[in-house]
Backbone as a ProteinNet text record, in pm:
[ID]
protein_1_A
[PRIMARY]
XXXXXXXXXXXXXXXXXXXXXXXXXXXXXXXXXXXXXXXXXXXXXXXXXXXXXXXXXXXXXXXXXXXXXXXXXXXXXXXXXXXXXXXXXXXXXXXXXXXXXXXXXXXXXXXXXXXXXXXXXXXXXXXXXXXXXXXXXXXXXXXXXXXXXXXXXXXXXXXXXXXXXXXXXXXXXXXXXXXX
[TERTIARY]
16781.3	16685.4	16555.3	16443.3	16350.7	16288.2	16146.2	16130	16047.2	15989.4	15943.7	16082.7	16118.6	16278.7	16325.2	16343.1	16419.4	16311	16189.9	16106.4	16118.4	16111.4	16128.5	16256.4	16387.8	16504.1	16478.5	16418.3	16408.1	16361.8	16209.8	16178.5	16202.2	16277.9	16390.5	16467.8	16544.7	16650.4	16576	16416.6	16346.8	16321.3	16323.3	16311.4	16384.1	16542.3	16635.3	16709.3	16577.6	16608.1	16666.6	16675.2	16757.3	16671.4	16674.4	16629.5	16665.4	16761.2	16751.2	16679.5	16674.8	16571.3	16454.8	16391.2	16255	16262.1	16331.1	16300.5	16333.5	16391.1	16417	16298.3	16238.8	16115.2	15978.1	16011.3	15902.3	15909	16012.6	16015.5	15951.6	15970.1	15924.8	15758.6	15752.8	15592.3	15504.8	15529.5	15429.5	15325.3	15360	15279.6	15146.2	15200.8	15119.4	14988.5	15025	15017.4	14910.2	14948.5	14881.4	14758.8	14736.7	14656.4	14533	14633	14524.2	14422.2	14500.4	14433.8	14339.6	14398.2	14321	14189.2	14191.9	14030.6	13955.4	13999.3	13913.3	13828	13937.5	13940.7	13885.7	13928.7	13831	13870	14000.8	14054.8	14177.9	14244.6	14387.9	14485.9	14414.6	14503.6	14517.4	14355.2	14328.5	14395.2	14468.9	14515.3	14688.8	14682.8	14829.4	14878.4	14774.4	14789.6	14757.9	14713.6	14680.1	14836.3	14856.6	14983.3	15127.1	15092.8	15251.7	15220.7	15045.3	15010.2	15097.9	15042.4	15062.8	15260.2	15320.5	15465.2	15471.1	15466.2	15471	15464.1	15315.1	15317.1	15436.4	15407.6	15525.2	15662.9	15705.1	15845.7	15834.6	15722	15722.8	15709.9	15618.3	15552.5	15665.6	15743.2	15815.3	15879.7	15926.2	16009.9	15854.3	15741	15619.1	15639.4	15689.1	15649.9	15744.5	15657	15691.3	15641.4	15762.5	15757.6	15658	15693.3	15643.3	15544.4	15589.6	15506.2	15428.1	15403.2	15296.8	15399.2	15302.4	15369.9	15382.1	15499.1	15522.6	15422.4	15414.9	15315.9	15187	15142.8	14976.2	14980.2	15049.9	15088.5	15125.7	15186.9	15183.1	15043.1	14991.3	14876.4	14791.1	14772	14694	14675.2	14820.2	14847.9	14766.6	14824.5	14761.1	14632.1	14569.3	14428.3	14343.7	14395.8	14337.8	14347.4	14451.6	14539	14394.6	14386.7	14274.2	14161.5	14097.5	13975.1	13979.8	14066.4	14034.6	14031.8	14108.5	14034.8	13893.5	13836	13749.3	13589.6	13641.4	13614.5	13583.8	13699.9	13703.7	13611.2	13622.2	13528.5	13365.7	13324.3	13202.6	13180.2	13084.3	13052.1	12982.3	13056.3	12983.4	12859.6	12821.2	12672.7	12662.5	12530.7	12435	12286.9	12300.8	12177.9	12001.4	11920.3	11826.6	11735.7	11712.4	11664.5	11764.4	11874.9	11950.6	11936.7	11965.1	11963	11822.7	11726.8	11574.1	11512.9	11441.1	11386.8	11278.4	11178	11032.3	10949.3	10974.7	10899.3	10866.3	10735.3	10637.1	10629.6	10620.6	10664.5	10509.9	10431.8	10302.5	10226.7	10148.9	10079.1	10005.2	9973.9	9881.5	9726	9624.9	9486.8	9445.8	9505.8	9452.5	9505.6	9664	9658.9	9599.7	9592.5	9501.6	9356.5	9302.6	9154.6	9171	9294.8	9301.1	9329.7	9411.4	9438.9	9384.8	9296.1	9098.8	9057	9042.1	8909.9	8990.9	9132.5	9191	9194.3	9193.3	9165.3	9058.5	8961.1	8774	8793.6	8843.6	8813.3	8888.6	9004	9112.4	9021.4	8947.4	8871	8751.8	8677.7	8586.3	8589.7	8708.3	8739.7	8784	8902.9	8928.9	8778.9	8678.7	8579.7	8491.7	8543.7	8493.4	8559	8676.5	8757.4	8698.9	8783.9	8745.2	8791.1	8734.7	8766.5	8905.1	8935.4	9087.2	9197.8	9174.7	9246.3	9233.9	9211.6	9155.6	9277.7	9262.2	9310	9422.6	9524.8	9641.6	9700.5	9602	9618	9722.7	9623.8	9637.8	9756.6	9767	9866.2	10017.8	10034.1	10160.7	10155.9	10080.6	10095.4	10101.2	9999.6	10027.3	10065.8	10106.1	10179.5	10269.2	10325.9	10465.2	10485.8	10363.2	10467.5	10514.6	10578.8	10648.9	10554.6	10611.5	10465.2	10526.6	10602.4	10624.5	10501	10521.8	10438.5	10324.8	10270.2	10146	10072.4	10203.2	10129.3	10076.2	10218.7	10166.3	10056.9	10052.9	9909.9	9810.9	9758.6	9661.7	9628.5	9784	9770.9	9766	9819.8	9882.3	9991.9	10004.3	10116.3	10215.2	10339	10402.9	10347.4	10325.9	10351.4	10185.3	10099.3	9938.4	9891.2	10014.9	9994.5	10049.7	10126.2	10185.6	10083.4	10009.1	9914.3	9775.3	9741.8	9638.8	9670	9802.1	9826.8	9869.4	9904.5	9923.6	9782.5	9676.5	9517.8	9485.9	9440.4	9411	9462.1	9597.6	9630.7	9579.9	9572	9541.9	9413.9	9261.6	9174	9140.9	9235.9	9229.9	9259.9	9365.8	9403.8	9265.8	9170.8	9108.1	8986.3	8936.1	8835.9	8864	8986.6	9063.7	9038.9	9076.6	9072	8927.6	8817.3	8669.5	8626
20364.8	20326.6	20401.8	20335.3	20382.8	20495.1	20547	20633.3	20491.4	20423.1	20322.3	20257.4	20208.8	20187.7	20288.1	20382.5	20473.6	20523.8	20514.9	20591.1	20419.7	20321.5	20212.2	20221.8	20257.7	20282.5	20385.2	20482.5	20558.2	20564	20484.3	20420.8	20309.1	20265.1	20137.3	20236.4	20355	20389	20483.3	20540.7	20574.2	20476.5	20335.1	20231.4	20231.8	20283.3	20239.3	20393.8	20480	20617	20736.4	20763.4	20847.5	20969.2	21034.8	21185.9	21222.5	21223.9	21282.5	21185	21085.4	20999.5	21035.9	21113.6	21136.7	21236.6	21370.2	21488.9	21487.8	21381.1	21343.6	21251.1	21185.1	21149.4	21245.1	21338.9	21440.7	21560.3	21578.7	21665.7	21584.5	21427.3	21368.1	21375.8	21410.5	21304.6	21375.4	21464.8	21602.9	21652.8	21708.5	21751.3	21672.6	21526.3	21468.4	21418.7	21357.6	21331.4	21495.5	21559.7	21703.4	21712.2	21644	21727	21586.9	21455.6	21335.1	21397.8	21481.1	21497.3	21633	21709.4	21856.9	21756.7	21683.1	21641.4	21613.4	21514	21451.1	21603.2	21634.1	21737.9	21876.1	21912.1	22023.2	22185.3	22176.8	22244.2	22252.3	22365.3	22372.7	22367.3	22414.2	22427.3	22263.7	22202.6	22072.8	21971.6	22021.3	21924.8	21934.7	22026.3	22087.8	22008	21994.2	21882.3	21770	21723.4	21573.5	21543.6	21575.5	21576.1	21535.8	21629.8	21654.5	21494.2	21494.2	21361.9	21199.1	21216.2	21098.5	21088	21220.9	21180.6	21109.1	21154.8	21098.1	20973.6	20949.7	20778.2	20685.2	20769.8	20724.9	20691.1	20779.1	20757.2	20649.5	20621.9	20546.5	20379.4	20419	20274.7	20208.7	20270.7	20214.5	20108	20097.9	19968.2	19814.3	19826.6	19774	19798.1	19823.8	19844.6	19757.1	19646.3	19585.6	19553.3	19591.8	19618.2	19527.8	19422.9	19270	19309.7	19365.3	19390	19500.3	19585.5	19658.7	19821.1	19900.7	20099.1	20147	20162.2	20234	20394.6	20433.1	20559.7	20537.9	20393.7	20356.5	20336.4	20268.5	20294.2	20457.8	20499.9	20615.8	20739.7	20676.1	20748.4	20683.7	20565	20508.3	20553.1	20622.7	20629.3	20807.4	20849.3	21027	21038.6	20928.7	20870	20915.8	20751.8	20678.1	20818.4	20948.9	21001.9	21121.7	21217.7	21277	21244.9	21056	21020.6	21069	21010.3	21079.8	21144.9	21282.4	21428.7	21461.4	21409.8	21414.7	21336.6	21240.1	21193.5	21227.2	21301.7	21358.4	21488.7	21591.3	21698.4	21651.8	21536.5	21486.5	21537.9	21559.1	21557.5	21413.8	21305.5	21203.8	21221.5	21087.2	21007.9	21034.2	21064.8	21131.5	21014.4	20926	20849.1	20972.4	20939.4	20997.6	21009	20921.6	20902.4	21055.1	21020.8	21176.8	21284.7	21314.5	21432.4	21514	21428	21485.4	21415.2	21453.3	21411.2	21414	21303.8	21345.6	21264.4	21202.2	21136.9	21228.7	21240.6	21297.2	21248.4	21297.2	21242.6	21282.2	21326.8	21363.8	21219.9	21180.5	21051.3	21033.7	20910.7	20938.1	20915.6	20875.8	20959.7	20837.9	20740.4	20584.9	20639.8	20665.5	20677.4	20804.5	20956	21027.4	20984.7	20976.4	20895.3	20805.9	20717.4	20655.5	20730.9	20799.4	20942.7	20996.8	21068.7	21119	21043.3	20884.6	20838.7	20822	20775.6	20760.7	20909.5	21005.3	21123.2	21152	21097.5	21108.6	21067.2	20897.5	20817.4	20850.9	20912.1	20985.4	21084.3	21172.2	21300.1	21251.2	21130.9	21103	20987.9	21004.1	20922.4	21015.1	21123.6	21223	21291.3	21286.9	21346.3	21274.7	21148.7	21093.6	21110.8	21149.9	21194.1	21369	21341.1	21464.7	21603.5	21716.5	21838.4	21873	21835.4	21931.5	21806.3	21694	21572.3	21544.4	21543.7	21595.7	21721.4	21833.8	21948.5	21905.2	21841.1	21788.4	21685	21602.8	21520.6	21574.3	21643.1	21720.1	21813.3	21921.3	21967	21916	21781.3	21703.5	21611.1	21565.7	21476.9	21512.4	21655.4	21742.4	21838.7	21925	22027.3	22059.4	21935	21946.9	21964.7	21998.9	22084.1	22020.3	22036.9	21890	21881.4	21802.4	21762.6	21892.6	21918.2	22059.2	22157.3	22202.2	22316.3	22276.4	22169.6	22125.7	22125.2	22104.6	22036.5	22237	22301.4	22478.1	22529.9	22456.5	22538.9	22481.3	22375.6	22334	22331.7	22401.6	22425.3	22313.4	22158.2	22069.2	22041.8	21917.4	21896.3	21779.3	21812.1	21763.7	21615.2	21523.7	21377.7	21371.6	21428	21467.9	21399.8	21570.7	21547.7	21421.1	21382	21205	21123.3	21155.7	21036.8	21064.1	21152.7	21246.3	21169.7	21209	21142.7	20998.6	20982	20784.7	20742.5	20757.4	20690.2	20745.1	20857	20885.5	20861.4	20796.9	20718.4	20588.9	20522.6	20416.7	20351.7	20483.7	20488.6	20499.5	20581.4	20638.2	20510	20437.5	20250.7	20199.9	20228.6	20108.9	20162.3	20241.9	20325.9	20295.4	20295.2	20272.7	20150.7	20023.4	19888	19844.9	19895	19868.3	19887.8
12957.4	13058.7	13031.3	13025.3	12995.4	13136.6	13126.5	13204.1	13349.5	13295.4	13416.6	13455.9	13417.6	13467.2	13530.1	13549.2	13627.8	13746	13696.3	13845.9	13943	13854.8	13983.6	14025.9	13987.8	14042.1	14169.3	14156	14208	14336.6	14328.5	14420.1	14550.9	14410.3	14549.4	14601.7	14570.2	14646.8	14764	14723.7	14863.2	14930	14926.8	15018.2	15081.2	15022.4	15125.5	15191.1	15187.7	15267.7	15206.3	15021.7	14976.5	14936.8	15039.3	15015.7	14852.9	14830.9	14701.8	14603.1	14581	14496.4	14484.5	14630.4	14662	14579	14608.1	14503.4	14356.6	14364.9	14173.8	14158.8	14176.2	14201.4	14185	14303.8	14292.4	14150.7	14117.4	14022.1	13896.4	13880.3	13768.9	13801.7	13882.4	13910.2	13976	14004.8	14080.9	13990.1	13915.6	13830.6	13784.8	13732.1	13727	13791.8	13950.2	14082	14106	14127.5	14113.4	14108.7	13937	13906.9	13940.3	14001	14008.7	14177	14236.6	14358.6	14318.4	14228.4	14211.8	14127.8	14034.2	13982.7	14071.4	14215.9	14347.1	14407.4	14444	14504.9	14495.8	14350.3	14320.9	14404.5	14452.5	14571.4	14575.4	14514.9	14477	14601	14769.1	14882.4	14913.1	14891.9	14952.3	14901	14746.3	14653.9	14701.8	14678.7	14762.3	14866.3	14951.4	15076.6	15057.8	14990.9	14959.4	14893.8	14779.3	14695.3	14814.6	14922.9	15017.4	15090.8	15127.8	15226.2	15083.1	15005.4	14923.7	14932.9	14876.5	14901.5	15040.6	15139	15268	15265	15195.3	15177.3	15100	14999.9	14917.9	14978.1	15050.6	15174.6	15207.3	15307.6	15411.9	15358.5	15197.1	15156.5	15074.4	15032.5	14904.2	14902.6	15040.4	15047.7	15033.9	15008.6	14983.8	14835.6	14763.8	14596.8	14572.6	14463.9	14380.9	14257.4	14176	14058.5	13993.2	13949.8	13886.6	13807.1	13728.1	13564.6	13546.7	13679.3	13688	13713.6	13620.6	13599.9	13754.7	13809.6	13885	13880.9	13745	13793.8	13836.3	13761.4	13831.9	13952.6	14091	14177.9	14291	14167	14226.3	14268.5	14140.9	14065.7	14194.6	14231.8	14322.8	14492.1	14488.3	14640.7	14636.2	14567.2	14531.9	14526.6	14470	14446.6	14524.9	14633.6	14786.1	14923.9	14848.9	14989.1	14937.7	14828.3	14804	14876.5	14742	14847.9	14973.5	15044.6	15226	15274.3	15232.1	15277.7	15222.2	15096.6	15059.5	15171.7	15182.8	15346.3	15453.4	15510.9	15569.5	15615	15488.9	15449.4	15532.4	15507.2	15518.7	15693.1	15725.9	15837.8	15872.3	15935.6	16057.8	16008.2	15976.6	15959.1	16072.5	16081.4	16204.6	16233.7	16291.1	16325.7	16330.8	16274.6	16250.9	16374.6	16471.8	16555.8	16668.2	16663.7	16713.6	16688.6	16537.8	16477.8	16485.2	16432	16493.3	16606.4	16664.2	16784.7	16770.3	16661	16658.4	16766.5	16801.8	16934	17034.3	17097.5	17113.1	17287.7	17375.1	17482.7	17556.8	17539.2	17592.1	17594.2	17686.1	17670.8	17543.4	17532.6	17381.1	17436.7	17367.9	17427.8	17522.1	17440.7	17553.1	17712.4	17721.5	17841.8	17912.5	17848.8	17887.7	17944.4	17846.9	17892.1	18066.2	18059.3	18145.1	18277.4	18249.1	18376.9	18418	18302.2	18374.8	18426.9	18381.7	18498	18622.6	18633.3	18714.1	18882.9	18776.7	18852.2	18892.9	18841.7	18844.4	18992.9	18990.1	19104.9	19194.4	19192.1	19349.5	19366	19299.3	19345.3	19443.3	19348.1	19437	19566	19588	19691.3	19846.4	19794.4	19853.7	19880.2	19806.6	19867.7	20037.8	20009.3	20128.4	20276.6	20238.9	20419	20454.5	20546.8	20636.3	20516.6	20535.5	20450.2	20460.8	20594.6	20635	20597	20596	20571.4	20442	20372.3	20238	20143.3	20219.7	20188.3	20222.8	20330	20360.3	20267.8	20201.8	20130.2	19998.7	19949.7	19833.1	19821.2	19964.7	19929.3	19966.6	20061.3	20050.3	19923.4	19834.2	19759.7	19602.8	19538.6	19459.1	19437.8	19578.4	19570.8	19618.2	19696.5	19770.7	19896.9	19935.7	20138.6	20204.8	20291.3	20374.2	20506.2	20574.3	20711.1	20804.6	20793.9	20858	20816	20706.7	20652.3	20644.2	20642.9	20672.2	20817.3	20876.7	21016.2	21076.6	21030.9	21073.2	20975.8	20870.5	20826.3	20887.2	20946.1	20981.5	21146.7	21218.7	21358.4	21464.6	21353.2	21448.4	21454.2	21573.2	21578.2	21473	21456.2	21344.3	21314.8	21451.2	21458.7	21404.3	21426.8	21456	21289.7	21193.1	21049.8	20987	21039.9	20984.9	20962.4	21101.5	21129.2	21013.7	21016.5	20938.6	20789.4	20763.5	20604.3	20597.1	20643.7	20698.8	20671.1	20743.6	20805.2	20624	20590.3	20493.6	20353.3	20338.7	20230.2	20248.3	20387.1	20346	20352.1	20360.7	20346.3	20206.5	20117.1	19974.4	19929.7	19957.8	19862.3	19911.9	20014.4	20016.2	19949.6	19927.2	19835.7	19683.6	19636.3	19497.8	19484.7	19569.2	19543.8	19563.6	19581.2	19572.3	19435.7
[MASK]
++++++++++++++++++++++++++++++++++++++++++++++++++++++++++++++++++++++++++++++++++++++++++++++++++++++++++++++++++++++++++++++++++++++++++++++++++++++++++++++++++++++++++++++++++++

């Protein structure tokens, strides 16, 4: 019996579950197998494990091998191959979309809308200049600086409902100054 003749013997009888076929198997064919994952690989632990991953395959696949003219070791040689490639794979760190990885987009307006914000601010300034000083100053500090009509209504020494009205009348004096 030649030596491809006997590793396909061998193989059918891991199809049909014979532990010992496998290690009469592996003793023929390790070495070889070996050194197909140590060239990928480049990594005697990584090859080590590729080698143990490919038997595995080999277990599980064999009852899938058929002979029909073709070297049981090229097959073998193929699975040790394909099992390398993929730790090799693996190794890779995830394609990283570029748009993720850097973030060059620029989130500051660009000058068109600047420009547009100044005049825009030109014309709220000179509009706010037309109400009252203290309605004005209320304006400004509920609408750019936050206070609530509480803290407004006590800085200015009215009453809560007083400042509503104050910023109510005066926004909608400011839209009609804006829309002229």
């Amino acid at each position: 019996m030649s030596g491809t003749e006997h590793i396909e013997k061998l193989i059918a009888a891991i199809a049909l579950r014979d532990r010992k076929a496998l290690t009469h198997l592996y003793a023929l064919t390790s070495a070889k197998l070996f050194g197909v994952c140590l060239r990928v690989l480049k990594d005697r632990q990584d090859a080590e494990d590729a080698l143990q991953e490919a038997y595995i395959k080999i277990w599980n696949g064999a009852g899938r091998y058929g002979a029909g003219g073709y070297s049981p070791m090229s097959w073998l040689i193929a699975i040790a191959r394909n099992t390398a490639i993929d730790k090799v794979r693996a190794r890779r760190p995830d394609p990283v979309d570029i748009d993720e990885a850097v973030d060059l987009s620029d989130d500051a307006p660009g000058p068109e809308a600047t420009a547009i914000a100044a005049s825009e601010g030109r014309r709220i300034d000179l509009c706010l200049d037309e109400l009252d000083a203290r309605r004005a100053d209320a304006v400004r500090a509920a609408y750019v600086e936050g206070y609530s009509y509480q803290e407004l209504a006590d800085r200015h020494a009215v009453p809560l409902n007083t400042m509503r009205t104050w910023l109510r009348r005066s926004l909608a004096r400011l839209k009609e100054c804006l829309e002229r």
